[in-house]
KEKE-3310 file (N, C-alpha, C; in steps of 0.2 Angstrom, whole numbers, plus 5000, padded with zeros to 4 digits):
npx = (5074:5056:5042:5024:5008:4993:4979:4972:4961:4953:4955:4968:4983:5002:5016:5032:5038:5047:5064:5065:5052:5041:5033:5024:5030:5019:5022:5021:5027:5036:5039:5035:5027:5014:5001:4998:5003:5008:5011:5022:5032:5034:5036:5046:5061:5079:5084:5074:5071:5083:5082:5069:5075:5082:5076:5066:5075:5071:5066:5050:5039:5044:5039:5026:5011:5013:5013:5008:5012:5004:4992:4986:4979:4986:4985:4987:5001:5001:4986:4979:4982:4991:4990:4988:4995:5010:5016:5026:5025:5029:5041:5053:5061:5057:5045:5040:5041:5030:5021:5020:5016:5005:4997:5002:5008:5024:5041:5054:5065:5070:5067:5067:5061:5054:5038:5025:5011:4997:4989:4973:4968:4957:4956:4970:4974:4977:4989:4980:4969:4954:4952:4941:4933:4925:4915:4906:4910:4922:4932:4944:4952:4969:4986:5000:5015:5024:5037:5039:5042:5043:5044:5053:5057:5052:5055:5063:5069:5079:5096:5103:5114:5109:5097:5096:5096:5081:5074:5064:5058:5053:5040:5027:5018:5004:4998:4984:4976:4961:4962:4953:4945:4956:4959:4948:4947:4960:4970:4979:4973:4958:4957:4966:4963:4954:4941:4951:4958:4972:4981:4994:5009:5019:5020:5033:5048:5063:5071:5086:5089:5092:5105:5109:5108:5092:5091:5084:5075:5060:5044:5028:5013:5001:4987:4999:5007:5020:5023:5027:5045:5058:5071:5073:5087:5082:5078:5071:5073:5079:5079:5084:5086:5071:5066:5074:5071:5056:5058:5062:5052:5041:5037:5039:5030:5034:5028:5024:5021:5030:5027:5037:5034:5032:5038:5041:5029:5015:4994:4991:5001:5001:4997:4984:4980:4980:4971:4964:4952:4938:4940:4954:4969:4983:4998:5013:5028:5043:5061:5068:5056:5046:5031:5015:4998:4985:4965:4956:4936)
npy = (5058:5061:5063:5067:5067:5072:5069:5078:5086:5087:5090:5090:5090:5092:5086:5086:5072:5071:5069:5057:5051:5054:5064:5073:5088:5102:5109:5122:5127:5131:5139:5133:5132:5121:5117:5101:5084:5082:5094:5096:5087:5091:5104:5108:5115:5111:5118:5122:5108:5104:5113:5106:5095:5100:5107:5094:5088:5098:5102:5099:5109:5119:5122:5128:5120:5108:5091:5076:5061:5049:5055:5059:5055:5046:5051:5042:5047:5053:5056:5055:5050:5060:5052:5036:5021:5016:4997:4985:4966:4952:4955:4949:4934:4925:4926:4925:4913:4906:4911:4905:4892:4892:4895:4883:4882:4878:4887:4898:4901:4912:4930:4939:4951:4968:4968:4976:4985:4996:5001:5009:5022:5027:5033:5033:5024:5026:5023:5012:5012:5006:4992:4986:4974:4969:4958:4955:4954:4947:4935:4931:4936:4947:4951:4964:4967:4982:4990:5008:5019:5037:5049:5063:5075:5078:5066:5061:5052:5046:5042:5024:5029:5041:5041:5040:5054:5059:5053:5056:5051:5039:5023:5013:5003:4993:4983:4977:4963:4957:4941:4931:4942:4944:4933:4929:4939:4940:4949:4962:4975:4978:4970:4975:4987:4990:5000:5004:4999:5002:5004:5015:5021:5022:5034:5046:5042:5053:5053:5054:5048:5035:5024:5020:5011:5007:4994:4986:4978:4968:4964:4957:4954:4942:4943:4943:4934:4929:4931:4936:4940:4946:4956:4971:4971:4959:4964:4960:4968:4982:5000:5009:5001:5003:5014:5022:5014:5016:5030:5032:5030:5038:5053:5052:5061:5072:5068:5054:5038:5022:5006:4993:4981:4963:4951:4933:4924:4930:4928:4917:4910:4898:4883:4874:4891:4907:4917:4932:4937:4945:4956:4949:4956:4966:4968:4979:4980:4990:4991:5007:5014:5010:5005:5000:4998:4989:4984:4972:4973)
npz = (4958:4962:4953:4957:4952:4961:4974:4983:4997:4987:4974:4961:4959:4955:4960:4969:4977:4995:5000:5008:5006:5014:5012:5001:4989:4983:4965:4962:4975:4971:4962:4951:4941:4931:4922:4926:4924:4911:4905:4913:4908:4895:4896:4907:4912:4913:4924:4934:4934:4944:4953:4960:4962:4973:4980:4985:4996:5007:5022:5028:5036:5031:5019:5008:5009:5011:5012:5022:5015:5015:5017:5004:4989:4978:4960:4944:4936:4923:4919:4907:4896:4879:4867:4860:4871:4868:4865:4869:4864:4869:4875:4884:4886:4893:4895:4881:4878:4887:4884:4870:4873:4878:4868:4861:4854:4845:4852:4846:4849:4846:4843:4831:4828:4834:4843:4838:4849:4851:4867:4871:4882:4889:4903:4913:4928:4947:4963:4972:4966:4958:4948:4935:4934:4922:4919:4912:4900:4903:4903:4908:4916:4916:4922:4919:4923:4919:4915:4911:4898:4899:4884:4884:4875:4857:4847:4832:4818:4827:4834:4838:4850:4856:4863:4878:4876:4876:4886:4898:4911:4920:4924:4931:4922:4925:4913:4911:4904:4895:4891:4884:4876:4868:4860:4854:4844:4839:4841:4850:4854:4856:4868:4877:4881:4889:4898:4913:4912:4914:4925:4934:4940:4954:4951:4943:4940:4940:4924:4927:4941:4940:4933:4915:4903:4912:4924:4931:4945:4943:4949:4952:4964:4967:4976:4989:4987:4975:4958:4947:4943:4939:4930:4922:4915:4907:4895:4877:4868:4870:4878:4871:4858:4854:4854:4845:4834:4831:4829:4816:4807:4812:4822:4838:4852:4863:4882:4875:4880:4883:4883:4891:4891:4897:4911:4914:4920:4921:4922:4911:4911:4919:4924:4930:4923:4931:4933:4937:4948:4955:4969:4970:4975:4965:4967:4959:4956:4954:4955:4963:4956:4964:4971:4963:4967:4965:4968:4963:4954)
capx = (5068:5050:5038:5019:5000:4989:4975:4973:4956:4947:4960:4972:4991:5007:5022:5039:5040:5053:5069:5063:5045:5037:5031:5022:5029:5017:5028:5020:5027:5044:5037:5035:5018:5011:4994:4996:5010:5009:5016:5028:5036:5033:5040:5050:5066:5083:5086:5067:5073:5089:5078:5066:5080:5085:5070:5065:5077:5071:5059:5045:5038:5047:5036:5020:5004:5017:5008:5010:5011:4996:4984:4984:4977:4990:4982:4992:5004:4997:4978:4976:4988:4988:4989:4988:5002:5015:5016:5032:5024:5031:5048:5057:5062:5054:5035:5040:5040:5025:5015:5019:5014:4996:4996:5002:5014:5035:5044:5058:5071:5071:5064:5071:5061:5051:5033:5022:5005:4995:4984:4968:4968:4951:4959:4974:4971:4982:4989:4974:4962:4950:4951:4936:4935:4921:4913:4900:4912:4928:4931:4950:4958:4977:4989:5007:5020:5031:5044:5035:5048:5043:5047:5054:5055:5050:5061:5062:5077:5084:5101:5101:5117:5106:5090:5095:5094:5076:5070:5061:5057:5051:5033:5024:5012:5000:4995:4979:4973:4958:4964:4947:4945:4963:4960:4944:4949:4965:4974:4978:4970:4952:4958:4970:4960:4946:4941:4953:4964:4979:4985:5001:5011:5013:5025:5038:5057:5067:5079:5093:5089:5095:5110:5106:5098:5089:5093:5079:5070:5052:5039:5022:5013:4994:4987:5006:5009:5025:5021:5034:5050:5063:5076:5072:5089:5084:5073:5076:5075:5081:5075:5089:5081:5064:5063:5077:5068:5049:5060:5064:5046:5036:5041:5036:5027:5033:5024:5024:5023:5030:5029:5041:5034:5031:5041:5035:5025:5005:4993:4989:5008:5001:4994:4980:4980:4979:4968:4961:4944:4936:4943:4962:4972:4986:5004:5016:5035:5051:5066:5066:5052:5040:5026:5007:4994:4975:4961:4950:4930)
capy = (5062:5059:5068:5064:5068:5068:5073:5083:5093:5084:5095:5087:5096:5090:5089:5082:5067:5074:5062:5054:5049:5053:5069:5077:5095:5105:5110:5129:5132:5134:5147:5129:5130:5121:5112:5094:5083:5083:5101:5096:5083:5094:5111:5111:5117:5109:5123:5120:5101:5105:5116:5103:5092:5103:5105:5086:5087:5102:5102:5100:5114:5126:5123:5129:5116:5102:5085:5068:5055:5045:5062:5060:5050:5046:5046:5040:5053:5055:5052:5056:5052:5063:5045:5027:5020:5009:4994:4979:4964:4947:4959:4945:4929:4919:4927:4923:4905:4905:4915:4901:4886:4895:4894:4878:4881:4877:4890:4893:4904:4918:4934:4945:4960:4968:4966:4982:4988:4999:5004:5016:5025:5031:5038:5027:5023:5027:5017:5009:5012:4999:4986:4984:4964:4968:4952:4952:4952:4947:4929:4928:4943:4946:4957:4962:4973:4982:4998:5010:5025:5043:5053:5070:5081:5075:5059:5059:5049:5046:5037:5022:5030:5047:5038:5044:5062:5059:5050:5059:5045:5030:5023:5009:5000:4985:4980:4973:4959:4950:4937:4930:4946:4946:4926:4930:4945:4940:4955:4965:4981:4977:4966:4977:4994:4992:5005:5005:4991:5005:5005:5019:5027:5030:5041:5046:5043:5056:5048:5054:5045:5028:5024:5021:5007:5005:4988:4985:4973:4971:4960:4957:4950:4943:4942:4941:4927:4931:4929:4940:4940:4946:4962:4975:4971:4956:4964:4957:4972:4988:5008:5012:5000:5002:5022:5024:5010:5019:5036:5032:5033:5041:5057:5051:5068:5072:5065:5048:5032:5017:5002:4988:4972:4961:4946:4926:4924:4929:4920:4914:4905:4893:4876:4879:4898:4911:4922:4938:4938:4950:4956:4951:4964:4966:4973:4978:4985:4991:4992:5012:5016:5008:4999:5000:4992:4988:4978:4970:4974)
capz = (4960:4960:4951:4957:4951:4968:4975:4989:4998:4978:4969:4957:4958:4954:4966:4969:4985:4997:4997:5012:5002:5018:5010:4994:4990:4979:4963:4963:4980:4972:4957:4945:4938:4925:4919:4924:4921:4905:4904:4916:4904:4888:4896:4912:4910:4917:4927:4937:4940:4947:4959:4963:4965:4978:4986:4991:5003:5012:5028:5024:5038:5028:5011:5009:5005:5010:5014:5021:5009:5019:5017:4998:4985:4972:4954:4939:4933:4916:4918:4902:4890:4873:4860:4864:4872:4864:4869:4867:4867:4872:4873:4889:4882:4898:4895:4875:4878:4893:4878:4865:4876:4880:4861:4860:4847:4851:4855:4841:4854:4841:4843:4827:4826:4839:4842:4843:4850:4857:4871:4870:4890:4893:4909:4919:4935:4953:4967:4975:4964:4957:4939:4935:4929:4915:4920:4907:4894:4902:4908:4908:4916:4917:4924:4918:4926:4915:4916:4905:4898:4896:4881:4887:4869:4851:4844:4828:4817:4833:4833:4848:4856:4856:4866:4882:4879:4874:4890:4904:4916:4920:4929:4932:4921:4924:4906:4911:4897:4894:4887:4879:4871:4862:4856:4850:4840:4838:4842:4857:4853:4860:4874:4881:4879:4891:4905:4920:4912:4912:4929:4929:4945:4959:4952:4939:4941:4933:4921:4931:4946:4939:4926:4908:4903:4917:4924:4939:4946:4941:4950:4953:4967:4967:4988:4994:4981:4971:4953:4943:4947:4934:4930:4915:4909:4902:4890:4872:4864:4875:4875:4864:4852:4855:4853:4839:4828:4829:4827:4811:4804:4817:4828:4845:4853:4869:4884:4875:4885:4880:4889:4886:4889:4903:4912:4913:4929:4921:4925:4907:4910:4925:4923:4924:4922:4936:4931:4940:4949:4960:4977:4971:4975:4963:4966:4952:4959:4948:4959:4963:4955:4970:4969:4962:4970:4964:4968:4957:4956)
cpx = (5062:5044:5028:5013:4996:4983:4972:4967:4952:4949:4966:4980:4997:5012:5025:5039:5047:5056:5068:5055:5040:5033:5029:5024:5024:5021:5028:5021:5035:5043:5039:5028:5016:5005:4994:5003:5014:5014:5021:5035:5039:5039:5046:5058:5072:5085:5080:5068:5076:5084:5074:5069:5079:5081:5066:5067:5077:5066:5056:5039:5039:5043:5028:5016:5010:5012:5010:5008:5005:4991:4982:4983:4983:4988:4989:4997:5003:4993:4977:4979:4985:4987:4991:4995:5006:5018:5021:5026:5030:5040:5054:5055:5058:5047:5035:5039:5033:5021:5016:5014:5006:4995:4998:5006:5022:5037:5051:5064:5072:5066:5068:5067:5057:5044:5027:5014:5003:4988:4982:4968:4964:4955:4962:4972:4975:4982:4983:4967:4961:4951:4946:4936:4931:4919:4909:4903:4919:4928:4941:4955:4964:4979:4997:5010:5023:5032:5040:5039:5042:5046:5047:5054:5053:5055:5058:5070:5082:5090:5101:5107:5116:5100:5090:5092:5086:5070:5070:5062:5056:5044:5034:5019:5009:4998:4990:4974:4968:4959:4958:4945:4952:4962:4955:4944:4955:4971:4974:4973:4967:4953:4962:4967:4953:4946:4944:4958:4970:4983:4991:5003:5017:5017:5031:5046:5059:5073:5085:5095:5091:5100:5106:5110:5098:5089:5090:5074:5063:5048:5034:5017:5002:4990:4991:5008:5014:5023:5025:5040:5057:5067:5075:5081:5090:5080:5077:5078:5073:5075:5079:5085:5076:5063:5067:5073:5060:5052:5060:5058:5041:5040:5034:5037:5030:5027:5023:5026:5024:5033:5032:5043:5034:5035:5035:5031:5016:5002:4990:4996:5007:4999:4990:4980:4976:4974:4965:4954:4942:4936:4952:4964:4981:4995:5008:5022:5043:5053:5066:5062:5045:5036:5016:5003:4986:4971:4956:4942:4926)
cpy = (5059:5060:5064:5068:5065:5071:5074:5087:5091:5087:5091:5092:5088:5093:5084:5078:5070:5066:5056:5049:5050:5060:5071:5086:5098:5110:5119:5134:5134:5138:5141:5129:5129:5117:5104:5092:5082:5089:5099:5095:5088:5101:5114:5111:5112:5114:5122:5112:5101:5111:5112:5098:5094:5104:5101:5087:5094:5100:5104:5107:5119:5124:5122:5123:5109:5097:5080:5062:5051:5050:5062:5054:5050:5043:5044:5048:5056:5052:5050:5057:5055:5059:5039:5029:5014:5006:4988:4971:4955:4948:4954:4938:4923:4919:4924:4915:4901:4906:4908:4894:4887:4894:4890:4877:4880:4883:4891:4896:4911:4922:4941:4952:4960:4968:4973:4983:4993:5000:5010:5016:5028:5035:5031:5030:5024:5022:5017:5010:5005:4997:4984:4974:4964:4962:4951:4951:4948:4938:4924:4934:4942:4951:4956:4969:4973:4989:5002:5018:5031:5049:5061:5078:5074:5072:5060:5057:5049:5043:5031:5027:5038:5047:5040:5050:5065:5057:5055:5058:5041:5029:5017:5007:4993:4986:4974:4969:4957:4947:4932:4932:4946:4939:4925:4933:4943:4943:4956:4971:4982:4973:4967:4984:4995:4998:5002:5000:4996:5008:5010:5020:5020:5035:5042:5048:5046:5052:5050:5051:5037:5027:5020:5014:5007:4997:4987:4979:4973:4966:4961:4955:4951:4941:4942:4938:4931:4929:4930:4940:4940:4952:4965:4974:4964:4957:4962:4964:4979:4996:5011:5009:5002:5012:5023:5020:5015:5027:5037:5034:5035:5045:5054:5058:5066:5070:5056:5044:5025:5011:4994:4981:4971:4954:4939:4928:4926:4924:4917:4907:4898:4887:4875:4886:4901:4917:4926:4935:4942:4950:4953:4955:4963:4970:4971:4984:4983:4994:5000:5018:5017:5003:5004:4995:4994:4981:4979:4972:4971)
cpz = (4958:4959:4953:4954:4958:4970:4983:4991:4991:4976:4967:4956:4957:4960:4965:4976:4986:4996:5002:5011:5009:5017:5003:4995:4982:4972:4964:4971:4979:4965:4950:4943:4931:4928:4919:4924:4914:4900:4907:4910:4898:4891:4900:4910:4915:4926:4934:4939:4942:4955:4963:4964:4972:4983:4988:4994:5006:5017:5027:5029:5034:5021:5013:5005:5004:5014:5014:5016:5011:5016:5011:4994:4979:4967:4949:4936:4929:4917:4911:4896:4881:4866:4866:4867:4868:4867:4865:4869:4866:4872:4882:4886:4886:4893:4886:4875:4883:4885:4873:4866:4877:4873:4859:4854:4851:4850:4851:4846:4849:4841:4835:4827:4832:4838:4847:4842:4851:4860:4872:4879:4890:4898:4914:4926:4940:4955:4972:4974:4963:4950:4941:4932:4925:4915:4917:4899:4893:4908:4912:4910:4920:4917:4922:4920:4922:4917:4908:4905:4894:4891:4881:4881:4863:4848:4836:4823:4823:4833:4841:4853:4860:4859:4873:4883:4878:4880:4896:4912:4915:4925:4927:4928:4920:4918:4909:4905:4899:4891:4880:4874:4865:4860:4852:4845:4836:4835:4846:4859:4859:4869:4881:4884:4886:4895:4912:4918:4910:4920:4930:4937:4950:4957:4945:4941:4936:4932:4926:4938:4945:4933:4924:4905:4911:4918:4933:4941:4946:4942:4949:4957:4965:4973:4989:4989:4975:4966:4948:4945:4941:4933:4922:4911:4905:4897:4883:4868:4869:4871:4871:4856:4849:4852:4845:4833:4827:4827:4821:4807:4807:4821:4834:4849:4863:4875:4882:4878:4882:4883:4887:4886:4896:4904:4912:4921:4927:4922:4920:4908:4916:4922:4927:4923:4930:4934:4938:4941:4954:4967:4977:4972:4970:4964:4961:4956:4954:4955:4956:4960:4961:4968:4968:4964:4967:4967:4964:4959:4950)
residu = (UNK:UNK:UNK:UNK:UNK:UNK:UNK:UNK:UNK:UNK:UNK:UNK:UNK:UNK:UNK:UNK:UNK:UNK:UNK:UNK:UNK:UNK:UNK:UNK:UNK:UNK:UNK:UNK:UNK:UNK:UNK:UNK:UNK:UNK:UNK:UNK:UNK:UNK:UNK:UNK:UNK:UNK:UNK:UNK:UNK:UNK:UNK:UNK:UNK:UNK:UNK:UNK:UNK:UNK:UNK:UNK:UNK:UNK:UNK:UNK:UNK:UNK:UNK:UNK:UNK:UNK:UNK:UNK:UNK:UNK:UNK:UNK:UNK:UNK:UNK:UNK:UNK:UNK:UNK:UNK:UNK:UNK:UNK:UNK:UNK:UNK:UNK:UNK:UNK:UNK:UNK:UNK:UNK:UNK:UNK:UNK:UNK:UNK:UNK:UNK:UNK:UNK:UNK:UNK:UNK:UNK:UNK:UNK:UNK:UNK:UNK:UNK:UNK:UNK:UNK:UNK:UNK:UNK:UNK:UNK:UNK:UNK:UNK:UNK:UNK:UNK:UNK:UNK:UNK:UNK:UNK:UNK:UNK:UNK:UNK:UNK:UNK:UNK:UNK:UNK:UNK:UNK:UNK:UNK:UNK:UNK:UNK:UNK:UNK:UNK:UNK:UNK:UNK:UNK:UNK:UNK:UNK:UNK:UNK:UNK:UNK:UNK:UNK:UNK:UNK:UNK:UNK:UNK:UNK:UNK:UNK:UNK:UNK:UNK:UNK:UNK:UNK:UNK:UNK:UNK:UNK:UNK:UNK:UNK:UNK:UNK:UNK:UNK:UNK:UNK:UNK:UNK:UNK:UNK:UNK:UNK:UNK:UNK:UNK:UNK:UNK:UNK:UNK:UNK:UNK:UNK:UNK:UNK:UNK:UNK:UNK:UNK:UNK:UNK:UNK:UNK:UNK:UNK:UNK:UNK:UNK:UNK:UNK:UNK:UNK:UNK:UNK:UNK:UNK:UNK:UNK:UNK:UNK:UNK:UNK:UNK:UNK:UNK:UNK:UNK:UNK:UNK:UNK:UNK:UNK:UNK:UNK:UNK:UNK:UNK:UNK:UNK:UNK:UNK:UNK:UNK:UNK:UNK:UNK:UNK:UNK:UNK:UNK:UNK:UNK:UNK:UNK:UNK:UNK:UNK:UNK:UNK:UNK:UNK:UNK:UNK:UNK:UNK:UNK:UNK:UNK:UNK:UNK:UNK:UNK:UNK:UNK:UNK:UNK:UNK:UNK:UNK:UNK:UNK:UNK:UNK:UNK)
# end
């Protein structure tokens, strides 16, 4: 099932894609009303997905404030997330080896422990919004598709083979870099955090819409031009790991997003480099998730 944030008439609601994707139904025309998807995540009951299960596949005449997917704007699921998001980096052993080479160091084949960030989200972006390219201060922009998991109650001391019952869904996020800013600084913090570089949607797949791990195909494409091209289960370090390891000294608060790294294909890993510039248009697609699309500005 697939949970959206849209906007419709300049009004921002929450609704379920019928199973056909050729429709949005509004969640409160089946007596589900929350504040956003935020509450969705935090409060809705088993019993309220199983209903909204049941309702994608009805006709959509028969549901009031139903709308064609074309009619609305699809923003990010969570515009507004409630903490950074945590972020895996160089978590696929391709992009680990692209990344060292831009760094000019060798490559040892060993990743022992995991490698974490995060990203500040003034407010993520939907499909076919705009990335801004911060031309005045950004000369090196870069884009990464990754699987980015929802945490559905509060983790804390999680066990890994206890990490399922923790997950919500699943979305889309571009992890848009400038890479100038992260080699000058040298961190990611500032370089990943700008305005509009949080990409997110078109939509949340509820976990039970894929078996556990998730083992999906995950591109990227920049005009047409295939860039990315790899499957979430080669991550090196999985969402059993990733959430039971930060569980341990940190409860992760419901709504938590955390996105788990990107494959080789950036355009830091070209020779010369592919970097973003304005009027690209960028897609980013996980096998039944969808795809996100932006263009540069």
């Amino acid at each position: 099932m697939k949970l959206v944030t849209y906007e419709v008439e300049k009004k921002s609601r929450t609704g379920v894609m019928s199973t056909d994707e050729e429709w949005v139904f509004p969640l409160e025309a089946f007596g589900v009303e929350y504040k956003g998807m935020l509450e969705v995540v935090k409060n809705i009951s088993t019993s309220e997905l199983q209903l909204l299960e049941h309702a994608s596949g009805k006709e959509p005449y028969a549901i009031r404030g139903a709308v064609r997917i074309e009619e609305v704007r699809l923003l990010a699921p969570i515009e507004q997330p409630e903490q950074d998001i945590i972020c895996l980096g160089v978590n696929y052993m391709d992009h680990a080896e692209e990344s060292s080479r831009f760094r000019g160091r060798e490559f040892s084949g060993e990743r022992p422990d995991a490698i974490y960030f995060s990203k500040r989200v003034d407010k993520a972006v939907g499909d076919k919004a705009v990335i801004p390219a911060h031309g005045d201060i950004v000369d090196s922009l870069d884009y990464e598709a990754e699987l980015a998991v929802i945490i559905g109650k509060d983790a804390s001391h999680v066990a890994p083979e206890q990490v399922k019952d923790y997950i919500f869904g699943y979305t889309i996020l571009n992890d848009v870099s400038a890479r100038n800013i992260q080699t000058r600084h040298k961190q990611w913090y500032f370089g990943k955090s700008l305005d509009g570089f949080a990409p997110m949607g078109p939509c949340i797949l509820t976990a039970d819409s894929v078996a556990y791990p998730p083992h999906l195909k995950i591109q990227s494409y920049v005009n047409g031009e295939l860039r990315q091209n790899s499957n979430t289960e080669l991550l090196i370090f999985g969402i059993d790991h990733v959430v039971s390891e930060l569980s341990q000294g940190m409860t992760l608060k419901a709504g938590t997003i955390i996105s788990t790294g990107t494959p080789a294909g950036v355009g830091l890993g070209f020779d010369p480099p592919k970097y973003l510039k304005s009027g690209d248009v960028v897609a980013c697609t996980v096998e039944g998730v969808g795809t996100i699309t932006n263009t540069v500005e």
